[in-house]
N, C-alpha and C positions, 0 to 999 in steps of 0.2 A: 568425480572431480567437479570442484566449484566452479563455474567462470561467471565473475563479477562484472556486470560492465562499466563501462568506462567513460566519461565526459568526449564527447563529438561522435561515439558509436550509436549509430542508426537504433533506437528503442527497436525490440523485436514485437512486431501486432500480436495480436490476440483478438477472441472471440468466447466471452466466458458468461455463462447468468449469471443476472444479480439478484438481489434478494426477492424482488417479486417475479423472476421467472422469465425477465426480459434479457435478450440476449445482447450484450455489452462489445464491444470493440474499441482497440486504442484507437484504429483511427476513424471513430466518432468523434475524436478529441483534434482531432488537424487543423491547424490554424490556432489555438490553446495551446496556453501549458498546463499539463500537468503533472500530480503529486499522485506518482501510484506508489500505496504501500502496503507490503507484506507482516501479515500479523500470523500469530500461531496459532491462537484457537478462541473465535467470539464465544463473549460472557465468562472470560476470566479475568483475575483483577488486572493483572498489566495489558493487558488488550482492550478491556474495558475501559483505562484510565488513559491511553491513544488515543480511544475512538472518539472518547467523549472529547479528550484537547483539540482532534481535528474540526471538529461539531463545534465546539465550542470561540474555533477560530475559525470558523467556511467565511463568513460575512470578508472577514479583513483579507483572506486570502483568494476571494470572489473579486474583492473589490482593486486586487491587486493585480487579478487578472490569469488564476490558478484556479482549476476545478482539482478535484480530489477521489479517488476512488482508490478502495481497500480491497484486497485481496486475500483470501485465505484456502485453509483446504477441505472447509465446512460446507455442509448441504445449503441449497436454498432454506429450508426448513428453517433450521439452524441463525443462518445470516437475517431473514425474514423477523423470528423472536428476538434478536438481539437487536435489532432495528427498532422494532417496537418497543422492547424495554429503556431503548438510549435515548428515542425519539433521536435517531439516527438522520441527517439529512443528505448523506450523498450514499453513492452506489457501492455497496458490499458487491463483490463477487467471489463465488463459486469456483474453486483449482482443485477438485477434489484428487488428481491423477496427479497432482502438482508440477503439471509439464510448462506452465508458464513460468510458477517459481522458480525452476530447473530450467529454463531458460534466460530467467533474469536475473541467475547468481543466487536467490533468494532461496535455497535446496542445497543445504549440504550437512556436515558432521557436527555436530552440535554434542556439547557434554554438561551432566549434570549431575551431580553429587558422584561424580567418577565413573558415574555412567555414558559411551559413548555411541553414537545411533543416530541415523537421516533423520533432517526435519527441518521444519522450516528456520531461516533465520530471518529474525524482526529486520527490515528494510525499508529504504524508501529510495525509492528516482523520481527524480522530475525529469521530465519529457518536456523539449520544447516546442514551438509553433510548428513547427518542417517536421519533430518526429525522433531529433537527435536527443540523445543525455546532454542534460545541464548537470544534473549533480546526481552520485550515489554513493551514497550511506549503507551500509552492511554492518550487520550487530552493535544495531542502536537500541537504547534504551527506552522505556517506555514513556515510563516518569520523564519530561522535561523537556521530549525530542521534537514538539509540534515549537517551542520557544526557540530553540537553537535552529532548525532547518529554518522557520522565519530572520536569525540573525545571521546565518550562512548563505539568506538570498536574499541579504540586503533589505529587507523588508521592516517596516516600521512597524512598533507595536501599538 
């Protein structure tokens, strides 16, 4: 069973590597907001075309006062090559047990061509200063979604 969370519920911490093998925690981010988002599997094209939008927007969402880190159920290895292929510039982390995702709603029934079976679903929260949900999204799309979460938080382009 899924459980989503929900704007003003306490973000649940965590402790996970990220792509060079450094160990990450939410609350390295205290006093920040951030955009943690759940993708399904780096160096595919709709993950790929995420990662690159978020890449592609750090500076404005830097500037706006959002750090950014992605999560998935890939190895360092893994996260590390795709890093370097994207010229990646924030933190992939490592859920390979995917107990975070299954902690952040981001873990559940997913179907595909009639096929139905656990796995990640594409998300995003922002976490804010103190630690609480500002906003969660659950089976967002790939294409479009770093545009929209910028005009759902008020954010200039």
């Amino acid at each position: 069973m899924r459980h989503a969370l929900t704007p003003g519920q306490k973000a649940p911490d965590f402790t996970l590597t990220d792509q060079s093998g450094s160990p990450v925690s939410l609350s390295d981010f205290a006093g920040t907001k951030v955009i943690v988002y759940f993708y399904p599997k780096a160096s595919t094209p709709g993950c790929t075309t995420q990662a690159c939008d978020f890449r592609d927007n750090l500076a404005s969402f830097t500037s706006d006062g959002y750090r950014v880190v992605g999560i998935s159920p890939d190895s360092q290895a893994a996260l590390q090559k795709f890093t370097d292929a994207q010229s990646l510039t924030f933190p992939l982390l490592s859920d390979p047990d995917h107990a975070v995702a299954e902690a952040w709603g981001a873990w559940g029934e997913k179907k595909n061509y009639g096929r139905v079976y656990e796995g990640l679903i594409r998300s995003t929260v922002v976490v804010d200063e103190s630690g609480a949900v500002e906003v969660a999204q659950y089976n967002v799309r790939a294409k479009g979604h770093v545009a929209k979460l910028r005009r759902d938080l008020g954010l200039s382009d």
